[in-house]
C-alpha positions in Angstrom: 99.6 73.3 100.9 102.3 73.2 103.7 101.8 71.7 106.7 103.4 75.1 108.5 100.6 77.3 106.3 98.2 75.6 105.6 96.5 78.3 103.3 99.7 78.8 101.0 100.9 76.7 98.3 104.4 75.6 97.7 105.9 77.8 95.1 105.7 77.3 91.6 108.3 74.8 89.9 110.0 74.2 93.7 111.1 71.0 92.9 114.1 72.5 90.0 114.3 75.7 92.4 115.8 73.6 94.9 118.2 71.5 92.4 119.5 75.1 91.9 119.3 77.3 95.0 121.3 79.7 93.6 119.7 80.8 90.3 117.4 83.5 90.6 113.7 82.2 90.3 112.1 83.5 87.0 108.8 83.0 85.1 107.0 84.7 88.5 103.8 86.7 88.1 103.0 89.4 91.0 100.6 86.2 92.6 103.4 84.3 92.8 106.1 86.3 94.4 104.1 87.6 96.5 102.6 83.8 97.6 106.1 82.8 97.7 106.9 85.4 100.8 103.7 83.8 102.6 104.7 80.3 101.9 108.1 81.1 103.0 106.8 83.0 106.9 105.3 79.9 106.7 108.3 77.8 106.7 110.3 79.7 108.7 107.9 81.9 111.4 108.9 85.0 109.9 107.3 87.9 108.5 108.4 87.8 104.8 107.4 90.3 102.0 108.5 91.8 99.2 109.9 94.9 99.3 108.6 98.0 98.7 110.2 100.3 95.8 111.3 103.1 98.3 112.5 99.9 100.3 114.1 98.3 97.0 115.6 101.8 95.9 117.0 102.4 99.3 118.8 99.0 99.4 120.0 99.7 96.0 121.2 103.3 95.8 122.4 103.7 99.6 120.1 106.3 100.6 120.2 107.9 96.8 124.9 107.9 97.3 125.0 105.5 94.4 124.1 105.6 91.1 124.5 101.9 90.7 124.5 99.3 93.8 128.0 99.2 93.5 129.0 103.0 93.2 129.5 105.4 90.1 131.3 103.0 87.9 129.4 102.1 84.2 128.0 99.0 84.5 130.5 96.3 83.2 130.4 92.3 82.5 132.2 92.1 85.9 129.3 93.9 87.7 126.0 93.0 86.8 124.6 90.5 83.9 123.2 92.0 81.5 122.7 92.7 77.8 122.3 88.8 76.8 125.9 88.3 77.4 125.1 85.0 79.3 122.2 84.3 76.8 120.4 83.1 80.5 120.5 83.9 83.8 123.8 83.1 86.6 124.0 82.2 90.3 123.1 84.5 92.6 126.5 86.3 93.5 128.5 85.3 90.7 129.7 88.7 90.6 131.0 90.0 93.8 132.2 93.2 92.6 128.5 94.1 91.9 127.5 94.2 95.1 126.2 96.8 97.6 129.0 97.9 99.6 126.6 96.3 102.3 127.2 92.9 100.5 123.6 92.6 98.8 124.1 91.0 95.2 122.3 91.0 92.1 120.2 94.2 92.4 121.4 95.0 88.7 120.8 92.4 86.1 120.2 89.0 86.4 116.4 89.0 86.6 113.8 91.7 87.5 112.6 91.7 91.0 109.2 92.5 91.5 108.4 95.0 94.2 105.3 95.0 96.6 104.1 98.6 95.2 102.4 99.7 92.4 104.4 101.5 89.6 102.0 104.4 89.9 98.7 106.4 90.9 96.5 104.1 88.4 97.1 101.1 90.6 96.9 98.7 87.3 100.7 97.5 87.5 103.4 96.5 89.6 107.1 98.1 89.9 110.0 95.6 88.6 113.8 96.7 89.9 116.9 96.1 88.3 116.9 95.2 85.1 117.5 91.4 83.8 120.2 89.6 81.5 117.7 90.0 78.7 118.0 94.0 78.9 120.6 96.7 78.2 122.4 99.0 81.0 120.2 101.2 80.8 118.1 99.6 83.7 120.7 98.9 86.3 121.1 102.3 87.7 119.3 102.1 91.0 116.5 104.8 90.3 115.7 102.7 86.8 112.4 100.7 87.2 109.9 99.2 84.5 106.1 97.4 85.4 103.9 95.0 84.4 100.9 93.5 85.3 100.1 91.1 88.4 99.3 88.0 86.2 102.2 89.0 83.6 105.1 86.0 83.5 108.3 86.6 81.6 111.7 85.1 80.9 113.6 87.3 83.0 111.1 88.4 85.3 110.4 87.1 89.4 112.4 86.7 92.5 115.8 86.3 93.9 116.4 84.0 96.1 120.1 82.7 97.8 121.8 82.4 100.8 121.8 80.4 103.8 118.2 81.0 104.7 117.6 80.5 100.9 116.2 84.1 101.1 117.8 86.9 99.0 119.0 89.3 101.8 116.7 92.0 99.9 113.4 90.1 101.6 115.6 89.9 104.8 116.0 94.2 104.6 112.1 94.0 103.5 110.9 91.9 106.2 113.2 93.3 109.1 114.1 96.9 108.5 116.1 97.8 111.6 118.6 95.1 110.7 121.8 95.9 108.8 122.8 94.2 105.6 
C-alpha cells in the first residue's frame, strides 16, 4: 500500500521496473494494469486509466488516416519490433521512425497493451493492441487487436510505460483527452 492511496498496491515486480524505466512492463494480467493506473493517480493526483480501444485505435491510426502508427509503409525492423527479431523486448522509443506522427512510440510491437474494454458483446475478455516482439506483422496495423482473459499473464503481454512522468503518453491521451500528443 502507498502512503498517497492507501487502498492500491505498488505494482507488481516495481523494484526491476524502476532499474529499467524504459522497457515496457510485461507479465501483466487485466488486475494488474488496471491497479497500476490507480496506484499511479495515486502517486501523482491524476486521473490515470487505461485506454479504451476506440481511444487506443484513435491514437494509433489517426482518426482511421493510417494503416500503421507511422503511415502506410510495411512494417520493417526500423519501425516496430516484432517477429522475435530481438528474441525480447527493447526500450521504449528505440525506434523513432515508428512513431505516431504525434510522437507516441511503441503502439506496434514491443509488447501488447491491454485496453480498458472488453474485446466483445460476451464480456469474458479484454482487448490487447499492437502486437508484441513475440508475434508477426500481421498485428501492428492499427485496426489489428487479439484478447485474453483478465487473470491471463504472458511474455509479451502488459503495459508501456516511459517518459518523463514514467507514463507512456498513450495513458496521458487516456487520462486527458483534450490534450494533444
Amino acid at each position: 500500500m502507498t502512503a498517497a492511496n492507501p487502498g492500491a498496491d505498488a505494482p507488481f515486480d516495481l523494484e526491476n521496473q524502476q532499474r529499467f524505466p524504459f522497457r515496457p512492463v510485461i507479465w501483466v494480467n487485466h488486475h494488474g494494469a488496471s491497479d497500476y493506473c490507480r496506484w499511479w493517480s495515486g502517486q501523482t493526483g491524476r486521473v490515470v486509466r487505461l485506454p479504451t480501444d476506440a481511444e487506443w485505435s484513435a491514437a494509433s491510426s489517426g482518426d482511421g488516416k493510417r494503416e500503421f502508427p507511422w503511415g502506410g509503409q510495411e512494417p520493417g525492423e526500423d519501425l516496430a519490433n516484432f517477429g522475435m527479431r530481438t528474441g525480447r523486448r527493447t526500450p521504449v522509443g528505440l525506434l523513432p521512425a515508428g512513431s505516431t506522427p504525434e510522437g507516441v512510440s511503441d503502439l506496434a510491437g514491443n509488447a501488447w497493451e491491454w485496453t480498458g474494454s472488453y474485446y466483445d458483446e460476451r464480456q469474458e475478455t479484454f482487448s490487447l493492441r499492437g502486437g508484441a516482439f513475440d508475434f508477426d506483422a500481421g498485428f501492428l496495423c492499427s485496426v489489428g487487436r487479439d484478447h485474453s482473459g483478465p487473470g491471463d499473464r504472458y511474455v509479451s503481454m502488459g503495459s508501456v510505460v516511459s517518459g518523463s512522468d514514467s507514463l507512456d503518453s498513450l495513458f496521458l491521451i487516456a487520462a486527458q483527452p483534450q490534450e494533444t500528443f
